[in-house]
C-alpha positions as CSV (number, residue, x, y, z in Angstrom):
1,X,7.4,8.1,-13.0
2,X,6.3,8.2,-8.9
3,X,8.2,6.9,-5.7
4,X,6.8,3.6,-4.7
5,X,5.2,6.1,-1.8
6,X,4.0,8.6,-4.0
7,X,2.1,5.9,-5.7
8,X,0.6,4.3,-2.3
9,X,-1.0,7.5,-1.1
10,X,-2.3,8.3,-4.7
11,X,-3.7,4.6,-4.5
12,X,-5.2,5.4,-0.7
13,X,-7.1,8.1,-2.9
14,X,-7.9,6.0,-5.5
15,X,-9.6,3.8,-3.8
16,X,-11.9,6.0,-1.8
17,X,-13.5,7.8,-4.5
18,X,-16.7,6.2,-5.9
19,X,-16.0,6.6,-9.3
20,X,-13.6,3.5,-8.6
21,X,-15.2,0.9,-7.5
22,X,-17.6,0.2,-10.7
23,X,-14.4,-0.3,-12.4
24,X,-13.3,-3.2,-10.2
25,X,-16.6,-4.7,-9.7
26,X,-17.0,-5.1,-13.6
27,X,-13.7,-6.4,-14.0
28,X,-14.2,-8.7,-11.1
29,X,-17.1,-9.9,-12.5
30,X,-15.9,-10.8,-16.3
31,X,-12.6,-12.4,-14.6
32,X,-15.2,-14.7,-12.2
33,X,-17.2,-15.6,-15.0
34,X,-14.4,-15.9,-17.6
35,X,-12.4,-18.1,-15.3
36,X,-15.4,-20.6,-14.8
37,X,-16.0,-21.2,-18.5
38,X,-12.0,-21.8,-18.8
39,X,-12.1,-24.5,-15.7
40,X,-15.6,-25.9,-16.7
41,X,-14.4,-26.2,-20.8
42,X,-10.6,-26.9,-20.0
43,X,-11.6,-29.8,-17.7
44,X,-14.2,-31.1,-19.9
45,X,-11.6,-31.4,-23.0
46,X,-8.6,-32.5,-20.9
47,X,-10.4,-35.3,-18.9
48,X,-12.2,-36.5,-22.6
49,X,-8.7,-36.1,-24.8
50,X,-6.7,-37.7,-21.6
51,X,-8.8,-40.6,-21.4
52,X,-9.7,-41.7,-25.0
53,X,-5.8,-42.5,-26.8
54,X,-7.4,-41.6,-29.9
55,X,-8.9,-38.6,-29.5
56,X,-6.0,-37.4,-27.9
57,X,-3.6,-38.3,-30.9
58,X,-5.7,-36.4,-33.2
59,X,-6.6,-33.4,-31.6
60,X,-4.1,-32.3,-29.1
61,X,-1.7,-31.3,-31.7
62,X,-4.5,-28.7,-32.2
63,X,-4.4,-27.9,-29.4
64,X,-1.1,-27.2,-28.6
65,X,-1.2,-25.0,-32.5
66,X,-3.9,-22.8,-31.0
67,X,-1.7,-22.3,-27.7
68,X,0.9,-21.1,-30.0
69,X,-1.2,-18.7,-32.3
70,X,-1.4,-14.7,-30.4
71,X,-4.3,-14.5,-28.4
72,X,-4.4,-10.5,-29.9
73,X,-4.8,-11.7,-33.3
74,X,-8.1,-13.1,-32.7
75,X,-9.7,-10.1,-30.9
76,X,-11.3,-9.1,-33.5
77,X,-13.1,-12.1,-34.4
78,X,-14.2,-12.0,-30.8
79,X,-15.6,-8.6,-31.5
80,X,-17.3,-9.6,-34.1
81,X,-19.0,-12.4,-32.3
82,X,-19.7,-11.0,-29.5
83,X,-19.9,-7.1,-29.6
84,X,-18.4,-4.3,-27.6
85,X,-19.3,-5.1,-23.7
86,X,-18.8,-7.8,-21.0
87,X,-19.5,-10.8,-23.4
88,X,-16.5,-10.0,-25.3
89,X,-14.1,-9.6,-22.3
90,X,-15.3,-13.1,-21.1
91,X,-14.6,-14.8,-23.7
92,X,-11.2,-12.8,-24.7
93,X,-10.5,-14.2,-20.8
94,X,-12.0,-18.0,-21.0
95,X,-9.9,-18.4,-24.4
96,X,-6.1,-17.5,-22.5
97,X,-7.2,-20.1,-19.9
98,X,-9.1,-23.1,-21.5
99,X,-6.3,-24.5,-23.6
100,X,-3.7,-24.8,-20.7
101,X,-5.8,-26.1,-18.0
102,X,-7.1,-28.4,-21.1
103,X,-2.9,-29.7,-21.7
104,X,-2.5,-29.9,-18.1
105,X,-5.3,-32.0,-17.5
106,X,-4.5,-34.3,-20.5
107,X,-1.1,-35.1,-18.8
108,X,-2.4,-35.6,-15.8
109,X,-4.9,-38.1,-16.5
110,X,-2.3,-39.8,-18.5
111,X,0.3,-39.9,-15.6
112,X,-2.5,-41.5,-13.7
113,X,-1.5,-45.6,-12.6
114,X,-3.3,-47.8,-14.4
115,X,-3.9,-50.1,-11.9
116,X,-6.6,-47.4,-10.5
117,X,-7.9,-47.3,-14.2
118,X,-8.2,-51.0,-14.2
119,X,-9.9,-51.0,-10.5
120,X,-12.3,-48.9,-11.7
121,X,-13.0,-51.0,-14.7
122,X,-13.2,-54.6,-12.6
123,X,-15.6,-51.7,-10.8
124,X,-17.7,-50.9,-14.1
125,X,-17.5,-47.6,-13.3
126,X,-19.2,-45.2,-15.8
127,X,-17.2,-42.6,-17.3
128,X,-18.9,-39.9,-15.6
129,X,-17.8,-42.2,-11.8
130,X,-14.6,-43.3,-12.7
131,X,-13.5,-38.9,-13.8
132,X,-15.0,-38.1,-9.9
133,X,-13.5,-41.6,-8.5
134,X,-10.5,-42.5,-10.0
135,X,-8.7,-39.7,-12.7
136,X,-9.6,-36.6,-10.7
137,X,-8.2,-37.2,-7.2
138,X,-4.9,-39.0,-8.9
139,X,-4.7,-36.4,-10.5
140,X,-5.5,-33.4,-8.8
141,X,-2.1,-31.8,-8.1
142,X,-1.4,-31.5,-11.7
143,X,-4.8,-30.5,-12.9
144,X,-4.5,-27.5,-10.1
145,X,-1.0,-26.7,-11.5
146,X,-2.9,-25.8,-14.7
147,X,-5.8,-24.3,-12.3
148,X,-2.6,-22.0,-11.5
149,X,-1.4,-21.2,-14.6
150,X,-5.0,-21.0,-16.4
151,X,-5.8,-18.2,-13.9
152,X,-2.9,-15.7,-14.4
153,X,-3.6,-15.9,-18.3
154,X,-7.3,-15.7,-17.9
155,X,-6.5,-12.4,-16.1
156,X,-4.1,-11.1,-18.8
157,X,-6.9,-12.0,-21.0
158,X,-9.8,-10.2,-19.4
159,X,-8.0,-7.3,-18.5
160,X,-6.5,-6.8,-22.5
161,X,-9.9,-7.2,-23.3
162,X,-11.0,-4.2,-21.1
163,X,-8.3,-2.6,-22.5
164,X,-9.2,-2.6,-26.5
165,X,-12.7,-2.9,-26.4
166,X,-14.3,-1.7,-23.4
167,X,-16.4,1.1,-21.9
168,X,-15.7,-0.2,-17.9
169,X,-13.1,-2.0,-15.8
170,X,-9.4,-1.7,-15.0
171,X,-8.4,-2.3,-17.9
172,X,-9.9,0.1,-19.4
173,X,-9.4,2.4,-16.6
174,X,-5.9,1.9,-17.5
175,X,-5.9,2.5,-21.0
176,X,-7.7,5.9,-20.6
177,X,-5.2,7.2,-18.0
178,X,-2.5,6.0,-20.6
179,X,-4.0,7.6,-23.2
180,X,-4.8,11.0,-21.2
181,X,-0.9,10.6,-19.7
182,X,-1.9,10.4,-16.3
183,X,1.2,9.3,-14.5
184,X,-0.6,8.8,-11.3
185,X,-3.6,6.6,-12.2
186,X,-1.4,4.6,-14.7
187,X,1.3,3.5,-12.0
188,X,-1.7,2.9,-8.9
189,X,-3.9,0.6,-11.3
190,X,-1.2,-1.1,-11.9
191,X,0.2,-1.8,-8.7
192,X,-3.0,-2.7,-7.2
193,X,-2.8,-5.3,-10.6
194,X,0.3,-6.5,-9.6
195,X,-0.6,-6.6,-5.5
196,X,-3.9,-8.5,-6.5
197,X,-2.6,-10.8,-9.1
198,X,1.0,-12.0,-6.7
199,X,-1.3,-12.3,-3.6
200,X,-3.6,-15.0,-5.0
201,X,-0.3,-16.0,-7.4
202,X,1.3,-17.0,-3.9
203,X,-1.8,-18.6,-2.2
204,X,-2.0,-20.7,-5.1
205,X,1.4,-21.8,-5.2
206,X,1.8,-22.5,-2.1
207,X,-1.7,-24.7,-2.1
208,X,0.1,-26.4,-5.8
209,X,3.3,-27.3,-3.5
210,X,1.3,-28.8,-0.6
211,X,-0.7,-31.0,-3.2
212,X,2.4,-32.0,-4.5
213,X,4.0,-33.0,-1.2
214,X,0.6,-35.0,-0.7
215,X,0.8,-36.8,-3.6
C-alpha cells in the first residue's frame, strides 16, 4: 500500500506521461457512447412499458429477472457477439445501464397524474407529443434519478469490460498493473476512478435533489 500523498505525486506523474492519455481517451470514449445507447434504449422501453398497462404486466417482470442475473456471467456471450475491442466494452457498459434507467422510467410515467394524461388525450396528442409534452416533464425528476443511477453502473460496466477483454483503457490499464503488481499504478488509476466517478456522482445528486424540490 501508499500514503494518500505518495499516491498524489505518483498520480501528478501519471498523468504527464503520454503513454496515459490514450488510455483515458478510449475509455472516455466507450463510456460516452455506452452511456447514450443505455439512455436512448432505457428511455425508449421505460416510456413504451410505462405507458401501455399491458405491456408492462408482461414484460417488466423480465425485466426486473435480467436486473437480477450477474452482469459477468454474460460476458462471454458479449465476446462472442461482438469480439475483443471497443464494441464489446460498449455494450458490456449499455447493458449495466439500460435496464435501470428502463424501471425508473416505468415508475415514473406511472406516478404521472392522470389528469395530464387525460389533457393530453381531450388534446389528441400522438404518442410521440404526449412522451415530449406531458410524461417527460412530469416525470423528469424520477427518470434523472435513474439517469443517476444508470450512469455509475454503466461505468462499472465499461470499465470491467476493459478489464477482461481489452487491449486499451483504464481498465485495462488497471488490470495489467495488477497483474505486474505494481503498487503505484494500481492505487493512482484507481483514485483518479474514484475522484472522477464522486465528482460527477455529486453534480448529479445535487442536480436529482433540486429536480426533486421543483417538483
Amino acid at each position: 500500500m501508499r500514503s494518500p500523498l505518495e499516491t498524489i505525486r505518483f498520480t501528478q506523474r501519471l498523468v504527464s506521461t503520454d503513454s496515459f492519455w490514450p488510455h483515458l481517451s478510449e475509455s472516455l470514449r466507450a463510456f460516452s457512447a455506452a452511456l447514450a445507447i443505455a439512455v436512448g434504449l432505457g428511455l425508449a422501453i421505460g416510456f413504451w412499458l410505462g405507458f401501455s398497462r399491458l405491456a408492462g404486466d408482461v414484460l417488466e417482470p423480465m425485466l426486473v429477472a435480467l436486473y437480477s442475473i450477474p452482469k459477468i456471467t454474460l460476458y462471454p456471450i458479449v465476446l462472442l457477439a461482438f469480439g475483443l475491442g471497443m464494441p464489446a466494452k460498449i455494450a458490456f457498459g449499455a447493458i449495466h445501464g439500460i435496464i435501470p434507467i428502463a424501471l425508473f422510467t416505468i415508475n415514473a410515467v406511472r406516478n404521472v397524474k392522470p389528469i395530464l394524461i387525460k389533457t393530453g388525450r381531450v388534446f389528441a396528442l400522438s404518442r410521440s407529443e404526449m412522451v415530449a409534452s406531458v410524461l417527460f416533464p412530469a416525470a423528469a425528476p424520477e427518470i434523472f434519478t435513474g439517469f443517476r443511477v444508470g450512469f455509475s453502473l454503466t461505468l462499472i460496466g465499461t470499465l470491467l469490460g476493459e478489464m477482461f477483454a481489452a487491449q486499451r483503457g483504464l481498465g485495462y490499464l488497471l488490470m495489467t498493473a495488477i497483474g505486474l503488481h505494481n503498487v503505484d499504478v494500481i492505487m493512482s488509476v484507481t483514485f483518479l476512478l474514484v475522484l472522477g466517478a464522486a465528482s460527477v456522482s455529486s453534480l448529479l445528486l445535487a442536480i436529482d435533489r433540486r429536480l426533486h424540490r421543483s417538483a
